[in-house]
N, C-alpha and C positions, 0 to 999 in steps of 0.2 A: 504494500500500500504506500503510495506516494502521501507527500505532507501538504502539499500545497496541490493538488490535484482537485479541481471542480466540475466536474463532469457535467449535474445539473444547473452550472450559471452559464446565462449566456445572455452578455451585453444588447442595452435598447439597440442600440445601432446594429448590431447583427441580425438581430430579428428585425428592422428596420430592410436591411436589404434582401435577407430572404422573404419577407414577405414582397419588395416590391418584385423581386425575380419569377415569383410565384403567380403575381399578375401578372407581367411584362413579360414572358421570356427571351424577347429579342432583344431586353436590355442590354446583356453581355456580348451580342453582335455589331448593335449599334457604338458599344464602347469600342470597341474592336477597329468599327469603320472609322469613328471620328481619330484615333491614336494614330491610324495609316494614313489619313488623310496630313498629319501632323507632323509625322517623324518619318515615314517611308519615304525615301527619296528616290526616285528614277534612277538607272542605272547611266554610268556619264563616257557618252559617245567620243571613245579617245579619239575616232579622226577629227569629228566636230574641233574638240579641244585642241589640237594640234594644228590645224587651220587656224583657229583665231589666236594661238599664238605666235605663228607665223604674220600674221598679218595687222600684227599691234604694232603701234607708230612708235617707236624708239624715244624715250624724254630725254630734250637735251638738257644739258648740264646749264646751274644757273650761271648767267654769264655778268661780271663786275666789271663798271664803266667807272 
């Protein structure tokens, strides 16, 4: 037997979201879509990138008169 073990507690906020999962169950897809739409980033087209680094205008150096 564990000391600190509460099997029958279980936080408002936990039941809080099992219950809304329980109505909603698209909830956890809809979290899903908005996190990818947020942090999933396209994959980066290395010719694209190597074109526009080829073709950046050189900065010239400041010049003192």
């Amino acid at each position: 037997m564990r000391i600190f073990s509460r099997p029958q507690y279980e936080s408002e906020f936990t039941r809080f979201l099992n219950e809304l999962k329980q109505r909603d169950p698209d909830v956890q897809k809809a979290q899903h879509a908005g996190m990818a739409r947020l942090w999933d980033k396209p994959p980066i087209d290395q010719d694209e990138r190597r074109r526009a680094a080829a073709s950046a205008v050189k900065r010239l150096p400041y010049v003192y008169e």
